[in-house]
Residue, then its C-alpha position, 0 to 999 in steps of 0.5 A: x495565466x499561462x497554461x502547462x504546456x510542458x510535463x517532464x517526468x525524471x525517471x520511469x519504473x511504476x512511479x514514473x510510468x504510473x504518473x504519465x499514464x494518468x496525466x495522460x489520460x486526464x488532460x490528453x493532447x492539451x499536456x505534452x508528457x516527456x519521460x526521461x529514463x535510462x535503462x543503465x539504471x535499475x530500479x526498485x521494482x520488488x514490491x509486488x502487493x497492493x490495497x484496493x485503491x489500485x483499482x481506482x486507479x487502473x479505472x481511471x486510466x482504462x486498464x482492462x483488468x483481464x488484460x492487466x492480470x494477464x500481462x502482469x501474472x497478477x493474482x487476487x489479494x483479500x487481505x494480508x495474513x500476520x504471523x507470529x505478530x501478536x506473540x509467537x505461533x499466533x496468526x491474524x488477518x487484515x481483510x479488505x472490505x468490512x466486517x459484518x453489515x450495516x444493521x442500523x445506526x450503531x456501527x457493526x463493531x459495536x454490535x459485536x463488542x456489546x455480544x461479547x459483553x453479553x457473554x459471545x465468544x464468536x472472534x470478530x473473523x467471524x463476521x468478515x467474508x474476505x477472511x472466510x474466504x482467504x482461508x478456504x482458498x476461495x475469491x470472489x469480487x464484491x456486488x453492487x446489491x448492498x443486500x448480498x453479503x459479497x457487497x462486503x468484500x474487497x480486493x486488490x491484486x498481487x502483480x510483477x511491479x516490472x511488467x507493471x510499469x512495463x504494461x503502463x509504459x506500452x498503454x501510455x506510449x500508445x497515447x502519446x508520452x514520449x519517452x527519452x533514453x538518457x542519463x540525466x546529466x545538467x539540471x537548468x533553472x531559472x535565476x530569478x525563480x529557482x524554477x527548473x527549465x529544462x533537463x539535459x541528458x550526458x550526451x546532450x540532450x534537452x527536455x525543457x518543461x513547466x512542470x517536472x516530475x521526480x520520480x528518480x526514487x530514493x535519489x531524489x535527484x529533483x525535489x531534494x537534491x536540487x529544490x532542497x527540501x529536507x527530508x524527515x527522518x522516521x526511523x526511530x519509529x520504524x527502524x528497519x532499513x533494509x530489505x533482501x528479496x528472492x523469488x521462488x517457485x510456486x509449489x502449490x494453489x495461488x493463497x488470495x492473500x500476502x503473508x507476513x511473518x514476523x523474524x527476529x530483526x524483522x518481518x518476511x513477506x510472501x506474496x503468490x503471483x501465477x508463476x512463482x511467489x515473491x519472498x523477502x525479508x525487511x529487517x534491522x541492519x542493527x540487529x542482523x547482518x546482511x548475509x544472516x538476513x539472507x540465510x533466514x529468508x532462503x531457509x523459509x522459502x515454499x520452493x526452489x529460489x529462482x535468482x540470487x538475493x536482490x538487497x535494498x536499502x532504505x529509510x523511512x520518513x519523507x519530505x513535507x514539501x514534496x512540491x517545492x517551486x515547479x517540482x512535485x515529488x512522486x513515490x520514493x522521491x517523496x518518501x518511504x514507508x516499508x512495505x508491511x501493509x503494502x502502501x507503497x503503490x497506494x502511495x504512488x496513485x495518492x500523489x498523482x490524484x492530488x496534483x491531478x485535483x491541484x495542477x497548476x498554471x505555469x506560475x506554479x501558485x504556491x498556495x497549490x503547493x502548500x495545500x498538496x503537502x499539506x494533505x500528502x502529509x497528513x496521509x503519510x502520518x496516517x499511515x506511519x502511525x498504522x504500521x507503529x502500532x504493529x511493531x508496537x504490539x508484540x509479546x513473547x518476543x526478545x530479540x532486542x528490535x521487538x523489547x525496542x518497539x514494544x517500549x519505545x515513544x510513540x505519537x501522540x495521534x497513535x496514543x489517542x487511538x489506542x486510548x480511545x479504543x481500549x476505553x470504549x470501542x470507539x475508532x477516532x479516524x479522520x475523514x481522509x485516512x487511508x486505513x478505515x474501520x476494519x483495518x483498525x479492527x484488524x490490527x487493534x484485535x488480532x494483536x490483543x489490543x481489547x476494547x474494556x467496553x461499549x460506547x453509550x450507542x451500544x446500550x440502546x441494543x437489544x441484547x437477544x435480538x443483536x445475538x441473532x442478527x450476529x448469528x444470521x451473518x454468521x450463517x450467511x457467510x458460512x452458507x457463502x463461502x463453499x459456493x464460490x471459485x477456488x482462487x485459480x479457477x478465478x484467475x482462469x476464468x477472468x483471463x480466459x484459460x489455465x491459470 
């Protein structure tokens, strides 16, 4: 079978900047990599916040991560903090990492769970280092030695999604991807196939390929409006579908974690770079106006705005097929999901992984396809049932969104979970779901989800013996937390200055 020799990228941003760096990097001089942008068009650019798996992926492209942080005023994110979620004036936090540590066969939230029946009053946040850690101002990165407590944590990065993909676009440039300035003007196909041939640029230019990429964002100029797949439509679910984002001045430490704040049509983000923070409010177009969205978001704000509101409108849900013929869907192109556990980059990475492990010959087998959706799919359902159950689980909150969330359907995969956790503890997550144990625990608790009781595991447990391994980790973290950097010391010291 003829090899692809031939990738053509539509669009850069992180999506498209992302996806040439990787592939890049993977098949090297045996792929020819065309990227075509136009700098007339902007793009989305204002997610600022990730999840661990960022890591991975700078990994496997060679970003050296002092470098990384220093081009992108990146900052250290332990987790995220929810505010007002659960009801009004109560906050939680969704760490990175695990909680507690591997005792022995009986998973640690059962541990927990049967100390609780057993009379403790400890909170679960007890026993998480990246939550102790977050809340002292404090960062640290995990340890290999699997006794340390640190080997618990987990981390990610809060960085300027543009000096990002500008970043990338300097590290895959130097590799070879050669990027074409244009606006795209004629899209050629095949007639027998439907295949795409080539792309052709307003002034005329060609960029003919064997695989083309979209990364056109919410247009979806390729994978949809070309190849046609549908597009599913999630927003009964989720129905914010809008955004307004205002950067402002940093006026104290760089917190290690994202804030959400739950608004009345909505919810607000916080995120700390080095030199300022990013603020935005995701909300409702139903139940506030645009100019009202904006008003709320300037009125919370830490410190002065530093440009006027940036307005984004979305929907959420995506396409099935984001592979169709020879075209694969990349980040917007394929779908959304709203930015409230900071997967939009997750997801990005997750689909260039998966046409890395399936890249086809030139014939584009379908059966590559049909797998490549059927597991992009699955990570999407994931997800979206995630973010469900924190629009779901609100109290003391009238605003018509929050009666809405509280009662409306919800899939049936989300129900089980809830279901299952609430009878016995138990955490029923596939093998391949993003959001593992600690993150359920997270939400389900800190959102006033309870487990009645214990799985039968959870019996074989000596209760005055389980009480002081709990009381030990405790100990442990407690002993931990005071003894590592201040967030900016951190970042100075891995980037070799002053923050």
């Amino acid at each position: 079978m003829r090899r692809i020799e031939r990738v053509v990228i539509l669009g850069g941003g992180t999506a498209g900047w992302m996806t040439a760096a990787a592939l890049n990097a993977t098949f090297g001089h045996t792929l020819s990599i065309n990227l075509l942008e136009s700098d007339a068009i902007g793009t989305v650019g204002v997610g600022e916040a990730t999840i661990p798996t960022i890591r991975w992926f700078n990994e496997l492209i060679g970003v050296d991560e002092a470098d990384f942080v220093r081009a992108t005023t990146a900052s250290f994110k332990l987790g995220i903090e929810f505010v007002d979620w659960a009801q009004p004036a109560h906050r939680y936090f969704h760490p990175f990492g695990r909680y507690g540590v591997d005792l022995d066969r009986v998973p640690f939230h059962q541990h927990w769970l049967r100390a609780q029946q057993d009379g403790s009053d400890r909170p679960l946040s007890t026993y998480s280092l990246a939550t102790q850690l977050a809340a002292a101002g404090r960062f640290a990165k995990p340890a290999s030695e699997h006794r340390s407590i640190l080997s618990t944590l987990g981390y990610a990065y809060h960085f300027d999604a543009g000096l990002y993909a500008r970043h990338l676009r300097g590290i895959a440039e130097g590799r070879g991807v050669t990027r074409q300035e244009g606006v795209l003007g004629q899209i050629e196909r095949d007639p027998d196939t439907g295949f795409i041939t080539a792309l052709k640029t307003e002034r005329g230019d060609r960029l003919a390929g064997d695989l083309f990429i979209d990364c056109s964002g919410f247009r979806s100029l390729l994978i949809g409006e070309t190849m046609g797949a549908n597009f599913e439509d999630w927003s009964h679910w989720l129905p914010c579908d809008r955004a307004v984002a205002v950067p402002c001045a940093r006026v104290a430490e760089t917190t290690p974690y994202t804030r959400s704040t739950l608004r009345p049509a909505g919810w607000q983000w916080r995120i700390p770079l080095q030199h300022r923070t990013g603020n935005g409010y995701v909300y409702a177009s139903d139940h506030v106006s645009d100019d009202e969205a904006a008003a709320t978001l300037l009125t919370h704000l830490d410190g002065k705005a530093l440009a006027d509101p940036r307005f984004l409108r979305f929907k959420t849900g995506f396409r099935r097929e984001a592979w169709r013929g020879n075209v694969v869907a990349i980040g917007l192109a394929s779908g959304f999901l709203e930015p409230l556990e900071s997967t939009s980059i997750h997801l990005i990475q997750s689909g260039i992984a998966k046409l890395i492990t399936l890249f086809p010959d030139a014939d584009c087998d379908p059966g590559l396809a049909r797998q490549f959706n059927t597991l992009f799919s699955r990570d999407m359902d994931g997800i979206r049932d995630f973010l469900i159950l924190h629009y779901h689980a609100t109290e003391g909150h009238d605003a018509p969104l929050w009666r809405h969330t509280r009662t409306m359907a919800l899939p049936d995969t989300l129900v089980d979970k809830m279901e299952q956790y609430t009878r016995t503890g138990r955490l029923m997550l596939g093998p391949d779901e993003l959001f593992r144990e600690a993150s359920w625990l997270a939400v389900l608790n800190g959102q006033g989800i309870y487990a009645a009781g214990t799985a039968p595991i959870a019996d074989t447990l000596d209760g005055a013996m389980n009480q002081r391994q709990l009381d030990q980790i405790e100990a442990a973290i407690a002993r931990a937390v005071p003894t590592l950097p201040r967030h900016d010391e951190a970042i100075a010291a891995l980037i070799g200055g002053p923050r």
